[in-house]
N, C-alpha and C positions, 0 to 999 in steps of 0.2 A: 470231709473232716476225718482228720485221723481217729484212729481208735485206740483202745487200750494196750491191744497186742503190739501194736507199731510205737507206740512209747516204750512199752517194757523193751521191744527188739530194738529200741537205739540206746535206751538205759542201759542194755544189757553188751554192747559193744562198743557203747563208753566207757563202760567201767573194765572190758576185756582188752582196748586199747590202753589206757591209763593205766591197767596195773602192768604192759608188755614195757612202758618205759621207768615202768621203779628200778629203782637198785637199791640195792645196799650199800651201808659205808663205805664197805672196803670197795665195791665198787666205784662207787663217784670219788673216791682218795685215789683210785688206779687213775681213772679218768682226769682229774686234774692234772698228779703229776704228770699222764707223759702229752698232753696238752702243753707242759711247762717243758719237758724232754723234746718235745717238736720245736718249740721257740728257741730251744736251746739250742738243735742243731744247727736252725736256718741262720741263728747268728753267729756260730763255727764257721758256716758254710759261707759268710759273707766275711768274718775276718779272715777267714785263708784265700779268699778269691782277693783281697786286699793285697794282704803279703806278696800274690803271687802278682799281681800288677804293678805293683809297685817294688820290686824285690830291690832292684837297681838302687833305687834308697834306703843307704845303709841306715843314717840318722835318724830319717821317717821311722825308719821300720823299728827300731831301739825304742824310739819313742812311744809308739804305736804299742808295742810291746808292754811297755811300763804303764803306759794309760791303761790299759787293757786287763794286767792284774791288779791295778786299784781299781781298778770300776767291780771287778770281781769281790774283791774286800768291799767295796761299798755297796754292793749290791745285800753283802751279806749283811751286814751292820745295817742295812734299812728293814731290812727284815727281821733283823731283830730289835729294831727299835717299834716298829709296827709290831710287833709280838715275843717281847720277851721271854727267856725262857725260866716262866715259873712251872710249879711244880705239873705233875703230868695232867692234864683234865681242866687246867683252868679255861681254856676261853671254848671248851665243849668240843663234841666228840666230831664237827664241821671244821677244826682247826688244819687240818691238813690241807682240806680240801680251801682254803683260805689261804695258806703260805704258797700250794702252788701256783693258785690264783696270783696273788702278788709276783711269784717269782717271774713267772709268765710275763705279766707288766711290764718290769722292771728289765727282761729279757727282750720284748719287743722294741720296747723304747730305746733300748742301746744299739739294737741292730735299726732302726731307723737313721739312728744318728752315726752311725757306720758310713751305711749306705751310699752317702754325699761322696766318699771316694772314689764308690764304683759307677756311679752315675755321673760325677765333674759337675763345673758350674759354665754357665756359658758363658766366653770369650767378653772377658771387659768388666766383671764383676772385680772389683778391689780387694775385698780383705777374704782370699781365696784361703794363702799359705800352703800348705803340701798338699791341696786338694788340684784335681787336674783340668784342665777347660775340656769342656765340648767343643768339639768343630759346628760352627754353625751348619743347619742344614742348607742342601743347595736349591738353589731356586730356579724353578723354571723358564 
């Protein structure tokens, strides 16, 4: 049977564990945005591995382009329809930490939806459009 010692010594490095992961504001605000900065490159990093695959397509690439700064305006306008900007303090001192949450989202989900170009569809799917086939794999 445990004893009294042995609950205070696990009480006592639960609560020595638990306060090592607090932060503060400004930390978990750090911590979001570049959580949101991370998502943000890997879908840099996936629009330019695009371009560069596809460079050959002038029109693609024009187009690509222009979808790509309105998805940026609308990224931004989602976010502020999700959180308008009233005065300073209104939706509490976790709103940071909320927008980059969102932007993150809204960040991932575009590079998902990217991605289709760098990965192609396989050979015989119909409504491809400037997306590219996969070669089937070969068989033994």
């Amino acid at each position: 049977m445990p004893t009294l010692r042995a609950y205070l010594l696990l009480a006592g490095l639960l609560l020595t564990a638990s306060l090592s992961f607090a932060q503060t504001q400004g930390q978990l605000n750090a911590t979001a945005y570049a959580r949101y900065q991370k998502a943000d490159q890997v879908l840099n990093r996936t629009y330019q591995a695009i371009l560069k695959q596809y460079r050959t397509d002038t029109l693609f690439i024009q187009n690509l382009n222009k979808a790509q700064r309105l998805w940026l305006q609308l990224r931004t306008a989602d976010l502020r329809a999700r959180y308008p900007e009233y005065e300073s303090g209104h939706y509490g001192s976790f709103q940071p930490v909320c927008e980059s949450d969102e932007l993150t989202a809204l960040t991932e989900a575009r590079t998902r939806q990217l991605r289709i170009w760098l990965t192609g569809v396989p050979e015989g799917e119909m409504c491809t459009g400037s997306v590219k086939f996969v070669p089937e794999p070969k068989r033994k």
